[in-house]
Steps between C-alpha positions, in 0.01 A plus 500: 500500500410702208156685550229253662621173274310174585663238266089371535294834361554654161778805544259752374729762654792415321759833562555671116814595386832680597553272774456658848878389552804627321543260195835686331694423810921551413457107497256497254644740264827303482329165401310686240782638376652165463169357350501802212873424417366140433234591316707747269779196443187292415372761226893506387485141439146500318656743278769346397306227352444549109129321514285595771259273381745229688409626839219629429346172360653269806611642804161659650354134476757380766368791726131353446608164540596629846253743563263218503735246745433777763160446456577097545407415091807360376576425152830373306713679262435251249133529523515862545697562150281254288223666639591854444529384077229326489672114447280317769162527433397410857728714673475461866220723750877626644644604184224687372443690820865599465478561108226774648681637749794543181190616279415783756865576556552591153112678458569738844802625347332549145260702647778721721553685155072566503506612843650502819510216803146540649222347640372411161871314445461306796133373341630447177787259616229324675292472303769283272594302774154379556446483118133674590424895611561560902368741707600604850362189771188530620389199662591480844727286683852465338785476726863433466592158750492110531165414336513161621469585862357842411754658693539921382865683463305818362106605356546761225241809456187348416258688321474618136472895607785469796731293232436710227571819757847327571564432126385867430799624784750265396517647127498829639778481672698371208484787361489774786809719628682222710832494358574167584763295346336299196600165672353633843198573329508138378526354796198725709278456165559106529398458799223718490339316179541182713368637835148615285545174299206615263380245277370168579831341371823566356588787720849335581587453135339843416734682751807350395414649129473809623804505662680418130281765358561824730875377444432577198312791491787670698733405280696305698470173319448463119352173446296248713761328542584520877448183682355586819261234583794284470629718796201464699486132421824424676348714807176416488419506900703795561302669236174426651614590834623789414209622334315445814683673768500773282086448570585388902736741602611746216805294391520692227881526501581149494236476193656717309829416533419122436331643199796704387742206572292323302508736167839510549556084519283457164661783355791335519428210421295555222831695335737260548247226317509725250841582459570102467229559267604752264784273321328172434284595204816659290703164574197290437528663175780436471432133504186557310761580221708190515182262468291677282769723244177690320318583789442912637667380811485770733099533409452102566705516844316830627222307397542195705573717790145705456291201451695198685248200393561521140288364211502536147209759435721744768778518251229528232292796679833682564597484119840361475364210309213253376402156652740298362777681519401604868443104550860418351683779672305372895614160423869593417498718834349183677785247317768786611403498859413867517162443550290200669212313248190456728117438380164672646204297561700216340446683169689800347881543564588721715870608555674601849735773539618282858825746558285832561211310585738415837625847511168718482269355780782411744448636867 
């Protein structure tokens, strides 16, 4: 057992970081290794698209789409995406919960180039995801288990001045002289964050965002764009157990090299979707050409893979032309094939891009 852990009391005495154990085992190293050479033919592959905007846009809402499933709030693609541009005007309580969890995604890493990871980070990201300011928990009795039968797997720290005392430690050690491997790191932050489990709510999702952003603030990923909750998703109960023999019996090796297999499963995964990616916008254009002869083609086709429920004001806002010229060129793309005529709210038009709409929230 690790300290005196009762699954029943709050672990006020949660042990700070390094580990007590050795967590850069030769083991370790060499699945970190292989995680990083992911991650680097991941950044390759971002790179080598001409628009950013395409991933940048997209992909991260597939990783809160799953973020939330591992918090049991499921929501489809298709109500995701109309939801993310604003089609439905009732979107579901599942989409926008995920559309915050995107939302906070893309504020935490705005505010990396502010400041760096920190308490205040961890807040912040919160804070969106609960669309209302958080502060560390303060009423008593939150505990992690079967609230139907009441049955406890763990008690985090309770108390504002003990959690804000582990908080205080775990940005510390961020920053202090460990010289740990920037995935290593990951993986001992993570489940530190969850072992305090701060805030009221949201802690899961809140974690997981600040595993894309200190990926990012050690430069070993360039955009949100990894999909790690998808990961987790597919391993949901080894995750969780994981994370608590780490808390029963130190099992910090098996955490983090389930949490380095795991960067390096997304990583790959995310590259390869985007190396199938990478060609379909030119050779969309290509048919954008052969139905519509006067159109900026290449514009219109990065276009429909930025914003993939298309209406007319989209092509308006993004200047390539005015509402009935927009109108004529959606319904030629529609009468072509290369794009899918839907309505919202049985009202406006709304046009699907189906083929990357398949491609960018696939598992």
């Amino acid at each position: 057992m690790s300290g005196s852990f009762d699954p029943n009391l709050p672990f006020n005495n949660l042990p700070g970081l390094p580990p007590s154990v050795d967590v850069e085992n030769r083991q370790i190293l060499k699945a970190a290794i292989r995680a990083r050479e992911q991650l680097a033919v991941l950044n390759t592959s971002c790179r080598l698209i001409p628009n950013p905007e395409i991933l940048t846009t997209t992909i991260p809402l597939r990783e809160a789409k799953a973020s939330t499933e591992i918090e049991n709030i499921v929501t489809t693609n298709d109500e995701l995406f109309r939801a993310s541009q604003g089609i439905d005007s009732t979107p579901t309580p599942e989409s926008k919960e995920a559309l915050r969890y995107n939302t906070a995604l893309h504020e935490g890493r705005k505010s990396l180039l502010e400041r760096p990871l920190s308490v205040r980070t961890a807040t912040d990201v919160c804070s969106v995801l609960q669309n209302a300011p958080v502060s560390v928990r303060t009423t008593p009795g939150t505990y992690i288990g079967d609230g139907a039968s009441g049955l406890r797997r763990y008690t985090p720290p309770s108390g504002p001045d003990v959690i804000s005392q582990h908080l205080a430690a775990w940005e510390r050690f961020i920053y202090s002289p460990h010289d740990l491997d920037p995935l290593v790191l990951m993986a001992l932050l993570h489940y530190q964050f969850e072992a305090i489990h701060p805030f009221p709510d949201g802690n899961g999702h809140t974690g997981r965002i600040l595993n894309i952003l200190l990926l990012i603030q050690q430069e070993l990923l360039d955009l949100p764009v990894l999909y790690l909750s998808g990961v987790i998703v597919s391993r949901k109960n080894e995750y969780y157990d994981r994370l608590l023999a780490v808390t029963t019996h130190q099992g910090w090796e098996g955490w983090v090299l389930f949490m380095l297999k795991a960067v390096e499963d997304a990583a790959r995964d995310t590259a390869e979707l985007i190396n199938d990616l990478r060609a379909m916008p030119e050779m969309t254009s290509l048919h954008i050409r052969d139905a519509l002869l006067a159109a900026p083609a290449m514009e219109l086709a990065e276009l429909l893979f930025t914003v993939l429920y298309v209406r007319i004001r989209d092509i308006e806002a993004r200047g390539p032309a005015k509402r009935q010229t927009a109108s004529n060129w959606l319904s030629a793309l529609a009468d072509a094939g290369i794009l899918e005529e839907s309505r919202a709210d049985g009202r406006q038009k709304v046009f699907i891009n189906r083929p990357a709409l398949e491609i960018l929230p696939r598992s």
